[in-house]
C-alpha positions in Angstrom: 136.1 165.1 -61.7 137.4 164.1 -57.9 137.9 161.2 -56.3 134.5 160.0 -55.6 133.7 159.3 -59.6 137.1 157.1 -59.7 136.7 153.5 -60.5 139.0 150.7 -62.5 138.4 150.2 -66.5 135.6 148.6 -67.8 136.7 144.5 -67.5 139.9 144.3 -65.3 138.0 143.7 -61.9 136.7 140.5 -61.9 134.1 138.9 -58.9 135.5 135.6 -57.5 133.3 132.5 -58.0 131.8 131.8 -54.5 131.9 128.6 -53.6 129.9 126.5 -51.0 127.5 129.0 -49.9 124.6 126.7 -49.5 121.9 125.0 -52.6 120.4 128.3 -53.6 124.0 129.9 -54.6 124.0 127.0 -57.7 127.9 126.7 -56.1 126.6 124.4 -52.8 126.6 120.7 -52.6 130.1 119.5 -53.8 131.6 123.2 -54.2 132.5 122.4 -57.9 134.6 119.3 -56.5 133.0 116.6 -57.9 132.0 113.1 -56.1 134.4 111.9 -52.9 137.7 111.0 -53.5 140.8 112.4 -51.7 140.6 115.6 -54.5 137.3 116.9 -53.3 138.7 116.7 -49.4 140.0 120.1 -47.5 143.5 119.7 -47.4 144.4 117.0 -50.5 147.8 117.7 -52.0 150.2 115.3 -53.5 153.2 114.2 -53.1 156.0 116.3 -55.9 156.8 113.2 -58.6 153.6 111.4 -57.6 152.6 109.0 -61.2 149.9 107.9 -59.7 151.8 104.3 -57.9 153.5 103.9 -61.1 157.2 104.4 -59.8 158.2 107.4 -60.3 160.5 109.0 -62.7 163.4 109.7 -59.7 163.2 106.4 -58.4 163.3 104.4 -62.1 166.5 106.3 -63.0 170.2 105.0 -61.7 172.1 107.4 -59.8 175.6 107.4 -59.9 179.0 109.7 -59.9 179.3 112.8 -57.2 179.5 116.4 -57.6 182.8 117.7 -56.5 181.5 121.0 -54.3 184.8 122.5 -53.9 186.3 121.7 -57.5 187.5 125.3 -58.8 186.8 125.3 -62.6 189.6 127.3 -65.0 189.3 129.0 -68.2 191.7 127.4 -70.7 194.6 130.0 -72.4 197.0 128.1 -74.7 200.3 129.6 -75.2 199.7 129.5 -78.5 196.8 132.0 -78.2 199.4 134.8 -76.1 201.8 134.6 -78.7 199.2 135.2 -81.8 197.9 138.3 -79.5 201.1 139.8 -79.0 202.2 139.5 -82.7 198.6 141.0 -83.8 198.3 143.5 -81.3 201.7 144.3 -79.6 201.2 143.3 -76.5 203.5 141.7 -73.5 202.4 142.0 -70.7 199.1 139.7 -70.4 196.9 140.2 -67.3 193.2 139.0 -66.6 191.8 142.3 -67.4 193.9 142.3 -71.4 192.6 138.5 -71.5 188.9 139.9 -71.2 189.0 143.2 -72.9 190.3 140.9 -76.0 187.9 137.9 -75.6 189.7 135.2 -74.3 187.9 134.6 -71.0 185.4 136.5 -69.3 185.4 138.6 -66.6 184.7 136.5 -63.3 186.6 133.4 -64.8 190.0 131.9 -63.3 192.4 131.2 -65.9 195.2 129.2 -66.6 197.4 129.1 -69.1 198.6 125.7 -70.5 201.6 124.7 -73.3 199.9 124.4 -76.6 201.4 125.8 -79.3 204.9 128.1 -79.6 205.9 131.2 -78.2 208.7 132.9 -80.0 208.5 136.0 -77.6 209.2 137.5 -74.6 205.8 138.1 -72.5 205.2 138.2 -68.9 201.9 136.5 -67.9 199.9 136.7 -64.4 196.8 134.1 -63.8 195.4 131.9 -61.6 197.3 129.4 -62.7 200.1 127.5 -65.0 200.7 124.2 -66.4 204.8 123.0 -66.0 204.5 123.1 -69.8 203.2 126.8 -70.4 205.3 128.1 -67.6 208.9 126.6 -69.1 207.7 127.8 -72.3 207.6 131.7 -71.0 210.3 131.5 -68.8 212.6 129.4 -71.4 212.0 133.3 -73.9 212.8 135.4 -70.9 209.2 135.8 -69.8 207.9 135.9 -66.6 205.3 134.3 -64.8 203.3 135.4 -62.0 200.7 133.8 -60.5 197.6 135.5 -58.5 
């Protein structure tokens, strides 16, 4: 065994169909293209969301609203949800990295922390960012909030 007897397995090297090599190949004439028409010309391609003249797909639908490019999307924490973690697991001081190791939010969200529900504790809170609601609700059991 050396390197001359090497060749691929039996199957997985194909020969490609040569095409318009004159009549006695059986591939001349038309090169497998069929009769005229832009399809059997050197070069054809059409246009993306070409139906064929019907109008397309992109032009029959209405377009409306806008995308906002610089809208900065926040993962929603209610008050509620801080105090049921505390009681359950003892916790006061509530960072992004607690919020994720716990399930809340995940790890490249922004969060911010809004009213709903009661807090009966002390807790200090940092995130992206507070509603007036959530934040009077901390601060009004001696909490504090900090925001990143």
């Amino acid at each position: 065994m050396d390197l001359s007897n090497l060749k691929p397995a039996f199957g997985s090297v194909k020969t490609s169909k040569r095409i318009g090599r004159g009549a006695g190949s059986g591939k001349g004439g038309t090169s497998t293209r069929g009769h005229k028409g832009a399809k059997s010309r050197s070069g054809y391609s059409t246009k993306i969301g070409f139906e064929g003249g019907q109008m397309p797909l992109q032009r029959r639908v209405p377009k409306f609203g806008f995308k906002n490019i610089n809208r900065v999307e926040y993962k929603a924490v209610n008050v509620g949800d801080l105090q049921k973690l505390a009681e359950a697991k003892g916790i006061t001081d509530f960072e992004p990295v607690v919020l994720v190791e716990n399930g809340l939010v995940g790890p490249n969200d922004k969060i911010k922390i809004l009213g709903n529900g009661k807090l009966s504790l002390a807790i200090n809170v940092k995130a992206h960012a507070f509603s007036k609601t959530a934040a009077a609700a901390i601060e009004a059991q001696k909490g504090t909030v900090v925001t990143l």
